[in-house]
N, C-alpha and C positions, 0 to 999 in steps of 0.2 A: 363424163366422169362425175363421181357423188360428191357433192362438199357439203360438210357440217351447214346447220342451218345461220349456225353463228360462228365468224372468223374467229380462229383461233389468234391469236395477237403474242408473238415471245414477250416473254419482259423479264428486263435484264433480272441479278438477284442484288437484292438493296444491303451488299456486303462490300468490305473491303477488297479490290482487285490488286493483283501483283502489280508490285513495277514491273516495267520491261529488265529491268535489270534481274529480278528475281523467276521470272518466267525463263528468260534466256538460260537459268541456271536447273532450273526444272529437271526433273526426271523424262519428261514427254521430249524435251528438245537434247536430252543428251545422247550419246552416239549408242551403238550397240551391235555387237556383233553377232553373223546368225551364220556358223558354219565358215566359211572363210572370206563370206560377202561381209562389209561394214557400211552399216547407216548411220550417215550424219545425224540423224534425230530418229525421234521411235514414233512420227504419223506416217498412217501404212491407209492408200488409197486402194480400198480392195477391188476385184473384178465386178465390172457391173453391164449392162447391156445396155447401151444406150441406140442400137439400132441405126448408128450413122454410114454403115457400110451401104454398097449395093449389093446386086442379085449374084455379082461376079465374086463378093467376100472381098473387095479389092479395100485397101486403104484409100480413101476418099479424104478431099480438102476437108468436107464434115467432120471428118473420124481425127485431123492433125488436130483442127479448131477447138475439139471437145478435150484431148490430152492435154495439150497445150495449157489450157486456161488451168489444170490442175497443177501442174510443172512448175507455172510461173508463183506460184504459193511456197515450190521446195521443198515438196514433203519426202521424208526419209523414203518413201518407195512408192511406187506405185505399179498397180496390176493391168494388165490391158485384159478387156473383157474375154469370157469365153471366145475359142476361137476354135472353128474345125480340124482336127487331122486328115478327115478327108476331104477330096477335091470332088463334093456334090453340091448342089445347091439348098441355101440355107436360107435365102431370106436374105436378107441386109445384115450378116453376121459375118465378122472376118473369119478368112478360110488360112489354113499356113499347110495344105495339104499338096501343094504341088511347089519346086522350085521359083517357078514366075511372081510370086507372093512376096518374094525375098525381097528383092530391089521396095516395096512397097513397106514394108514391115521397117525396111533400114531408116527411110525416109522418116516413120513413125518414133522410132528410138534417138533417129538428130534432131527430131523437133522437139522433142521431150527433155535429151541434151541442154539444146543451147537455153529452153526458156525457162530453167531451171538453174543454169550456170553451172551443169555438172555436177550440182547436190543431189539430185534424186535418182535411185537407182529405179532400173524398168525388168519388168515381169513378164512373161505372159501367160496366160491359163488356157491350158491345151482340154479340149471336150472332145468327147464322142457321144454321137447319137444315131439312133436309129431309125429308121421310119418314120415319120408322123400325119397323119392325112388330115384336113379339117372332117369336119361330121359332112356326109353329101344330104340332099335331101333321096326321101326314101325311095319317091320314085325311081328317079337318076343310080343309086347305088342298086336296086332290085333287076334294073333294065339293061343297067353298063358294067358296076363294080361285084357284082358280088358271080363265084366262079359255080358253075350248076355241078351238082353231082349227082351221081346214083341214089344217093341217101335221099335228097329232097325228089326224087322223082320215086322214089319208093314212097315215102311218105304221103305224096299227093295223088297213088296210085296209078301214077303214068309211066309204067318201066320203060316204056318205045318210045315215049315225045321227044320232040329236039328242043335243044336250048331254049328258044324260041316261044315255043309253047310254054313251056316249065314258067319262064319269067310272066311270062302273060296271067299265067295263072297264081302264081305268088302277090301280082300285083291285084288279083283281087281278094285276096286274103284279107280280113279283119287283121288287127296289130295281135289278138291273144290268137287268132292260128298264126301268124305268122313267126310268133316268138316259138310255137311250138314244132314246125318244121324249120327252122335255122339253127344252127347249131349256137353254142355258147359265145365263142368267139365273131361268129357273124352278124349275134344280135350286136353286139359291142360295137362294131365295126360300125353299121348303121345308125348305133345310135350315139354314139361318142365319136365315133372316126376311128378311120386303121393304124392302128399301131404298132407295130414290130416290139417283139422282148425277146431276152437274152433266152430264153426257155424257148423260141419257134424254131426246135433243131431239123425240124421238117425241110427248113430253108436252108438251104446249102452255103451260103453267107453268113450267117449265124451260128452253125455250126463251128464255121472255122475262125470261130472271133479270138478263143484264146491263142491260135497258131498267128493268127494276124495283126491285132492288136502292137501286142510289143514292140513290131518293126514301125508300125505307123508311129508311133507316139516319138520313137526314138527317133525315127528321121524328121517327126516335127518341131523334136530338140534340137537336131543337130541344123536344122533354117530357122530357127530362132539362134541359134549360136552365132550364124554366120551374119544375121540382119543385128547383131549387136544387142543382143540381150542382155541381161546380170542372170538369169536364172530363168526357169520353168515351173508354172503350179499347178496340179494334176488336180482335174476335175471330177469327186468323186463324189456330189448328192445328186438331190433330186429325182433318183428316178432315172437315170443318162443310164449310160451304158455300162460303165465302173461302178455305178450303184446297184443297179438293178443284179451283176454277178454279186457283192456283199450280203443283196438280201435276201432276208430269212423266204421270201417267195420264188427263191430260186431255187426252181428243184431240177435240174439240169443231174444227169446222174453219168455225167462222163469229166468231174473232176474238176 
């Protein structure tokens, strides 16, 4: 990781500080009401990734230890990091896309409970994503990943070769023919890794994301309702899956 060549060092500001008495009366520590939820105070612990899950998205000791320690401060709310709708593997990110999740997720809302004393209200921020593949090296993705067609055997003027041959012979392609027999999306693929959008209606999954969506989201409300939530926050930058329908790159022409 980069660090400055010189330690940054806080230093307090050489002003007068509130009493406690006059902070306690603060605008940040008064109540506030959002909808029919009420928070004791207005500090709002937003969604953050801290990566303490496993492979399985399960609530781990890791994942109580890191709420917890925010809890035990009392802040008017707090968010529990992105969490999947669906039951695929994500990495070390909690999943809430299948019932078995629930007993874990509850465990997470009583620890947050009690080390809070009941002041702070619990969130959780529901995501969806798509695909994501790291970059392979080129060899490996030309040999394994990438699917042969017509096109590139038209191109390298082998209409009859098999599979086989065609890669053999990409693979001794220079990188500028190679960019010129692969298509747009394959150079991408190679050289950034594979990625899924909301636009690959070719894929029959993706096509039916708006017929699908809705139900996932909603039954990842209603297992958060049941593991003790206060409420749900819908995950809509970055680039995910709710973002990517938003944006102006989406030119999907079926609505």
């Amino acid at each position: 990781m980069w660090k400055p060549v010189e330690r940054i060092k806080y230093k307090a500001l050489d002003d007068e500080w509130p009493s406690a008495d006059e902070a306690a009366k603060s605008r940040l520590f008064s109540s506030v009401a959002i909808g029919d939820i009420s928070l004791q105070q207005r500090t709002w612990i937003p969604a953050m990734v801290p990566w303490r899950s496993n492979e399985e998205g399960e609530v781990t000791q890791d994942v109580l230890d890191w709420y917890q320690r925010f809890a035990e401060g009392k802040p008017g709310a707090i968010v529990i990091e992105a969490t999947g709708i669906r039951n695929t593997p994500s990495g070390p990110l909690l999943r809430i896309g299948d019932d078995r999740y629930i007993p874990g997720l509850k465990k997470l809302v009583q620890t947050v409970r009690a080390a809070s004393d009941g002041k702070t209200r619990l969130f959780i921020q529901l995501i969806d994503f798509m695909t994501i593949r790291r970059r392979p090296e080129m060899q490996k993705f030309l040999s394994r990943f990438l699917t042969i067609s017509d096109a590139h055997r038209t191109l390298l003027q082998m209409p009859d070769a098999d599979d086989g041959v065609v890669r053999d012979n990409l693979l001794a392609l220079s990188l500028e023919q190679l960019q010129v027999v692969l298509t747009e999306k394959e150079w991408e693929d190679m050289s950034f890794g594979y990625r899924e959008r909301v636009t690959d209606t070719h894929i029959n999954e993706i096509a039916e994301l708006p017929q699908v969506l809705p139900g996932l989201f909603s039954d990842a409300a209603r297992r958060a309702e049941l593991a003790g939530f206060d409420g749900v926050e819908l995950h809509f930058a970055h680039a995910y899956t709710m973002a990517s329908f938003l944006s102006a790159t989406n030119s999907r022409t079926d609505g």
